[in-house]
C-alpha positions in Angstrom: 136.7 65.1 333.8 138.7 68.0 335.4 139.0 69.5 331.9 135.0 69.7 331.4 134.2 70.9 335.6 136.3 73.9 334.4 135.3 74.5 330.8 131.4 73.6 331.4 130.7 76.5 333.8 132.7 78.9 331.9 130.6 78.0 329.0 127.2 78.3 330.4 128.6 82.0 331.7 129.3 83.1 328.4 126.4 82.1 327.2 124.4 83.4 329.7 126.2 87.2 329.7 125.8 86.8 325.5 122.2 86.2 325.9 121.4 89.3 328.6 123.7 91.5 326.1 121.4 90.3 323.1 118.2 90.9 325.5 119.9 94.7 325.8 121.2 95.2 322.7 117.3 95.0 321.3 115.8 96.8 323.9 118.4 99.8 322.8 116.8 99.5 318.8 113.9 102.2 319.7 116.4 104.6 321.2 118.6 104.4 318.1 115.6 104.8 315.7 114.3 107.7 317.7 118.4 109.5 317.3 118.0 108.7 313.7 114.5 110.7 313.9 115.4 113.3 315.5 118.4 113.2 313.2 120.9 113.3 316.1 122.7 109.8 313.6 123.0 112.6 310.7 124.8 115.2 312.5 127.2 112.5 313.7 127.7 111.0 310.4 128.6 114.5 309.1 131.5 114.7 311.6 135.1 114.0 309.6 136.3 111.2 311.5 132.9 109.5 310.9 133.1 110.4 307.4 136.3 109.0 307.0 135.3 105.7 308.6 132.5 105.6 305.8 134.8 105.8 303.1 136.9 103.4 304.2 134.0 101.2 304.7 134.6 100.0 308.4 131.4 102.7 309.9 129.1 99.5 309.9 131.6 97.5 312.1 132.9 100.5 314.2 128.6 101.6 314.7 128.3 97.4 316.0 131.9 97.9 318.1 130.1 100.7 319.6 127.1 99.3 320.1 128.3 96.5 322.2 130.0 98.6 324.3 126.8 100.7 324.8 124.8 97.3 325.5 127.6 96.5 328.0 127.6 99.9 330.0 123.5 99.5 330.3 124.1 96.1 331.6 126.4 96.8 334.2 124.2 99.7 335.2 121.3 97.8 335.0 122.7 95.8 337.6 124.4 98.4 340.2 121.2 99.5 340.0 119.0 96.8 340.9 122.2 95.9 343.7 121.5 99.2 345.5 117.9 99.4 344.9 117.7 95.8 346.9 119.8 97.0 349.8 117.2 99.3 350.5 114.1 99.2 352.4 111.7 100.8 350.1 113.6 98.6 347.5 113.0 95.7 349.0 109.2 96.5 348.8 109.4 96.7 345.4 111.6 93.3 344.6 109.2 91.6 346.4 106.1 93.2 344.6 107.8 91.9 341.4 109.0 88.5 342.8 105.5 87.8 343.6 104.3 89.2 340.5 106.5 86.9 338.6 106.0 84.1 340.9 102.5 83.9 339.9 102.7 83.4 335.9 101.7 79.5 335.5 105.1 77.8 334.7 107.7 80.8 334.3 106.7 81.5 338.8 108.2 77.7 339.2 111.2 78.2 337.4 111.6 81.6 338.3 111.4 80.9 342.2 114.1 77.7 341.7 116.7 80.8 340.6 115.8 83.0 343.3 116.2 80.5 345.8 119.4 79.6 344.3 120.5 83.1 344.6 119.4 83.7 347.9 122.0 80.9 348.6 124.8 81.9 347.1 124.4 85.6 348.8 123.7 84.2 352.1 127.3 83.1 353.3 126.1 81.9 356.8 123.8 79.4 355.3 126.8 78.2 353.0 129.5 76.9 356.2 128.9 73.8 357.9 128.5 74.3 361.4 130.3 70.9 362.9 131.0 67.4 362.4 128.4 65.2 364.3 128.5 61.3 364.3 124.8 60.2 363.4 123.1 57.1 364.2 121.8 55.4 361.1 120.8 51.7 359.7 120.1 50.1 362.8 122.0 50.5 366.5 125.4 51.3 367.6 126.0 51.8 363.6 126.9 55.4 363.0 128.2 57.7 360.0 130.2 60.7 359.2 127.5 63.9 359.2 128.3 67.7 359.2 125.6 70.0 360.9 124.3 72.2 359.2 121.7 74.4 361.1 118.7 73.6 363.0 115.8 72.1 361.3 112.9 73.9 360.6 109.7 74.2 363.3 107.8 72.6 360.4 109.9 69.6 360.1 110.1 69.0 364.1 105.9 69.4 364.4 105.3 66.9 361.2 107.6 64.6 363.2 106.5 64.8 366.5 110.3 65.6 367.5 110.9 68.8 370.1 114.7 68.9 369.2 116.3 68.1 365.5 119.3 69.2 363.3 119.6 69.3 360.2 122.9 67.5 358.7 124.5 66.7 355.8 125.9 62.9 355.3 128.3 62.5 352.5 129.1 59.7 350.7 132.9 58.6 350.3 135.3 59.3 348.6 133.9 62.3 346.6 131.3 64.2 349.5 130.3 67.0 346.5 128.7 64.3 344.4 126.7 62.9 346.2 125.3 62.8 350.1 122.2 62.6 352.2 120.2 66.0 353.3 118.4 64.6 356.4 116.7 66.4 359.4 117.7 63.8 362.6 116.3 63.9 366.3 118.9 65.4 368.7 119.4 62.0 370.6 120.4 60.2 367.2 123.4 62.9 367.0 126.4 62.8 368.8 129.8 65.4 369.6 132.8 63.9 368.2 136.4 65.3 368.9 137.0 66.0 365.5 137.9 68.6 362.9 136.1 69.5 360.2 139.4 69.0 357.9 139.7 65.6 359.8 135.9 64.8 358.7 136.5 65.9 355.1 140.1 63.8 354.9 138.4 60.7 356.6 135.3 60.9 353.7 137.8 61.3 350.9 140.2 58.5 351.8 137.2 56.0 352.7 138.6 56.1 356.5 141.8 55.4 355.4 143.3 59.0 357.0 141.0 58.6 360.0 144.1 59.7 362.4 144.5 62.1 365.0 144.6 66.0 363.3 144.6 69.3 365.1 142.2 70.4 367.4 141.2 73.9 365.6 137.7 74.7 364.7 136.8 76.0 361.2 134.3 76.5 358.8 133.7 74.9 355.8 131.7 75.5 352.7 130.9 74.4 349.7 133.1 76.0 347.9 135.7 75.0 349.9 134.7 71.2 350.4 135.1 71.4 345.9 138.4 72.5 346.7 139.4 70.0 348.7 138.1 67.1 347.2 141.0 68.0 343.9 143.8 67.3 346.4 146.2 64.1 345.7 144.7 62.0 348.0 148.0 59.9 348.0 149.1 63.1 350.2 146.0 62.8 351.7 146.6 59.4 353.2 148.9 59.3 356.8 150.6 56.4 358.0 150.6 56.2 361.8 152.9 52.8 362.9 152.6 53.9 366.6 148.7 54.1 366.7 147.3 52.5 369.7 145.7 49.1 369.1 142.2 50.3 371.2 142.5 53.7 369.7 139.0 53.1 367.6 137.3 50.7 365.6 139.8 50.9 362.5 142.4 49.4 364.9 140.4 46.7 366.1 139.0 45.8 362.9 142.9 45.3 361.9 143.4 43.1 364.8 140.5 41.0 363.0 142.2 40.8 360.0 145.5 39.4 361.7 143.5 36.7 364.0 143.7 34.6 361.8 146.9 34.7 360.0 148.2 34.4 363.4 146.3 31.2 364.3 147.2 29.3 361.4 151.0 30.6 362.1 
C-alpha cells in the first residue's frame, strides 16, 4: 500500500500537467497558422540548419520537440502571471469577478468551488497546524477521547446551537489518525487542557495508548502534512517501555492493576 500512496499522486500529477499542456498546445494552433500566413514558417524553413533537418527527415519531430517546449514556457507564464496578478489588489478584483462568474455555470460552479476551496487550503498554512491537544468529553460522562483543536468554530455554528463558546476539534481514530477521524464543533465546557504534547498525542493515537508515557514538555505545531509523516514511522520504535511508572499515574496503570486482581487472588 506504501507503493500505490507514492505512485498514485504522482500519477494523477502527470496527468493533470499532460492535460493543461494539451489544453495549451491547442490554444497555440491559431498562432502557428497565422506564422504560416504571414509566411514567417517559410522563411524559417529556408534557413540551412532547417533545411538540413528536412532532409534528414527528423523537421516533423524537432517542429513537435519544439512545440512542447513552447507549450511549456506559456504554461509556466500563464501561471506566474495569474500568481502575481492575485497578490494584487486590483487582481484580486478581478479573480473574484471570474470566480463568481464561474461559480454560477449549473454544475461546472459546484465542482469548480470544491477546487477553490481546496486550494485556498493548501495556501493557507495557519489553517493547516493544529493548534493543541484537548481531552474531549464524548459517549456519555467522565468518558473522554484524544482531540486536537483546531480553531474556533464558526459564529454560525455557536448561534444554530445555542452555545456562546465552542471549538472546533479534530478526533482521530487509532492507530492510523489520517484515515479516518471525527470533524466536530464541541461546547467549551466539554473540552479540557491536558499536559501533553502534540507528538505525545500523535504517539498515544498510533500505538492505541500503548506509548501513552511521559514526553517532553515543548509545544509545536502540527499539520497535516506532518501528521502523514509520522504515521510511516516503525511503530515498534514507537512503543516505550516504562518498568518504574507509578501505579496511580493514570488510568492505563490502574486498568493494569485490574488485569492482575485476579491472577493474584487465585495465587
Amino acid at each position: 500500500m506504501t507503493g500505490v500512496a507514492i505512485i498514485v499522486p504522482l500519477i494523477i500529477t502527470l496527468y493533470l500537467f499532460q492535460v493543461a499542456l494539451n489544453f495549451v498546445s491547442k490554444a497555440l494552433d491559431p498562432f502557428i497558422r497565422l506564422l504560416g500566413w504571414m509566411g514567417v514558417i517559410e522563411r524559417v524553413e529556408s534557413v540551412a540548419l532547417i533545411t538540413f533537418l528536412i532532409d534528414v527527415g527528423v523537421y516533423p519531430l524537432v517542429i513537435d520537440f519544439l512545440t512542447e517546449l513552447i507549450a511549456i514556457a506559456v504554461l509556466f507564464g500563464i501561471v506566474v502571471l495569474v500568481g502575481t496578478v492575485g497578490r494584487n489588489r486590483y487582481g484580486e478584483r478581478v479573480i473574484s469577478t471570474v470566480d463568481l462568474a464561474i461559480a454560477s455555470v449549473p454544475g461546472v460552479g459546484t465542482i469548480y468551488k470544491s477546487f477553490r476551496r481546496m486550494g485556498d487550503v493548501m495556501l493557507d498554512n495557519e489553517a493547516e497546524n493544529f493548534q493543541d491537544v484537548k481531552l474531549v468529553e464524548c459517549f456519555g460522562q467522565d468518558i473522554y477521547v484524544i482531540g486536537f483543536e483546531t480553531s474556533p468554530s464558526p459564529a454560525t455554528v455557536e448561534e444554530s446551537t445555542g452555545h456562546d463558546e465552542m471549538k472546533t476539534m479534530f478526533l482521530p481514530l487509532a492507530p492510523n489518525p489520517v484515515t479516518g477521524g471525527l470533524l466536530t464543533h464541541v461546547p467549551r465546557d466539554q473540552v479540557y487542557d491536558v499536559d501533553m504534547t502534540i507528538e505525545e498525542g500523535v504517539r498515544s493515537i498510533l500505538t492505541s495508548g500503548v506509548a501513552s508515557g511521559e514526553g517532553g514538555d515543548q509545544r509545536t505545531e502540527l499539520s497535516m502534512g506532518d501528521l502523514d509523516s509520522i504515521t510511516d514511522i516503525d511503530l515498534q520504535n514507537a512503543i516505550t517501555v516504562e518498568p518504574d511508572r507509578d501505579p496511580g499515574a493514570g488510568p492505563e496503570s490502574r486498568a493494569s492493576e485490574g488485569d492482575d486482581g485476579p491472577e493474584g487472588d487465585r495465587g
